[in-house]
C-alpha positions in Angstrom: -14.7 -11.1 -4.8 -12.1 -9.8 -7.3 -14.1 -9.4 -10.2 -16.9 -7.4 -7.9 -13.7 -5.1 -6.6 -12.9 -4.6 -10.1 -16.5 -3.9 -11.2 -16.5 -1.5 -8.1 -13.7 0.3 -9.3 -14.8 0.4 -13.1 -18.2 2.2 -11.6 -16.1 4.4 -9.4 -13.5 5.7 -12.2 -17.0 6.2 -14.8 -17.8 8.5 -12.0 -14.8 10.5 -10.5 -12.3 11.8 -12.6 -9.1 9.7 -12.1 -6.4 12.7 -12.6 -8.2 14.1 -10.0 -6.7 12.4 -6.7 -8.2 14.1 -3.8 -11.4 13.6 -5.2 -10.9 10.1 -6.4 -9.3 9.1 -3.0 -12.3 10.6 -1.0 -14.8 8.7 -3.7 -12.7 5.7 -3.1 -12.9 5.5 0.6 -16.3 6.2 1.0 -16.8 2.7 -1.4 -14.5 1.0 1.0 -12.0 0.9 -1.6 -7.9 1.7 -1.1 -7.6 4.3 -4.4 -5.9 2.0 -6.4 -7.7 2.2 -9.9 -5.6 -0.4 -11.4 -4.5 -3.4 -9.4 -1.8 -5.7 -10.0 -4.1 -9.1 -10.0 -6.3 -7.5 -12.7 -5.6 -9.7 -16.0 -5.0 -13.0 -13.4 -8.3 -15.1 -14.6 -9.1 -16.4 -11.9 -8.1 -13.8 -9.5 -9.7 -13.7 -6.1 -7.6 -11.5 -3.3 -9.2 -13.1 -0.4 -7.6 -16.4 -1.5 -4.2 -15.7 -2.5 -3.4 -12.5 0.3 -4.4 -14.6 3.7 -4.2 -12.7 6.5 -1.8 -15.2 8.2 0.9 -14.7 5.2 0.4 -10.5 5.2 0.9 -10.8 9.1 4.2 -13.2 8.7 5.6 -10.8 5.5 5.1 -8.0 7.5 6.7 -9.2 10.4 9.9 -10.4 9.0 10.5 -7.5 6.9 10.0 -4.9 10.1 12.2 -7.8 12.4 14.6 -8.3 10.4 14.8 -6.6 6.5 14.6 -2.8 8.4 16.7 -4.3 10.9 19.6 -5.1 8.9 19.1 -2.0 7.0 19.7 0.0 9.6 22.6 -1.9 10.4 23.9 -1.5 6.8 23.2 1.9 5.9 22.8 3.6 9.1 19.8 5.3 10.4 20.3 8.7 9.5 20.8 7.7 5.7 17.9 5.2 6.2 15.7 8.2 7.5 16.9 10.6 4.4 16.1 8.1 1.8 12.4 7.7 3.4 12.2 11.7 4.0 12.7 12.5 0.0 10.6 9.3 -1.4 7.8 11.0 -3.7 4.2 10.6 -1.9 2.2 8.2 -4.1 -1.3 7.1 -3.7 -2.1 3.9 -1.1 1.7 4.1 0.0 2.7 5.5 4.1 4.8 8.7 3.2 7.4 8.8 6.0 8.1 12.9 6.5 10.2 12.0 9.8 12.5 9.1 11.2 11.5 5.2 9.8 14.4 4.1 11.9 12.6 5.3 15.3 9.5 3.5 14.1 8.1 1.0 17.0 5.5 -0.5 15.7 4.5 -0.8 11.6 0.7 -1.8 11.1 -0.3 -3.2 7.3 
């Protein structure tokens, strides 16, 4: 599965120009892909997402860093400082852009 992702992505960047992101996003999704044109397991040999990122271990990461890492953020820096530091990240590809309060967030989804 990794090496057919990657050959997905080799096709898709031979096609769409990569500097240009709207277009390259909208290329992306409609091959089912997130938009990321290099990823990090690339150069692993024997790389294969679907065995090393289980669902069960996203779902538990998740869950402890929205129950307790953002927890004890909060705690430490205070919302309103929590919320400014998320307001003036820079938007990047494949990464939720907060543009209002993370520290009223209910519910986080992966």
């Amino acid at each position: 599965m990794g090496r057919h992702t990657l050959i997905q992505i080799g096709e898709l960047c031979s096609r769409v120009d990569l500097w240009d992101l709207d277009a390259f996003q909208k290329a992306a999704k409609l091959c089912k892909l997130l938009g990321v044109h290099r990823p990090f397991w690339r150069n692993w040999r024997f790389a294969n997402p679907l065995l090393f990122l289980t669902g069960e271990i996203l779902h538990t990461c998740h869950k402890f860093f929205f129950n307790h890492i953002l927890t004890w953020c909060k705690a430490l820096v205070r919302a309103h400082a929590l919320d400014t530091h998320f307001k003036y990240l820079h938007q990047q590809v494949a990464v939720r852009y907060f543009s209002s309060d993370v520290s009223h967030v209910t519910q986080m989804t992966g």
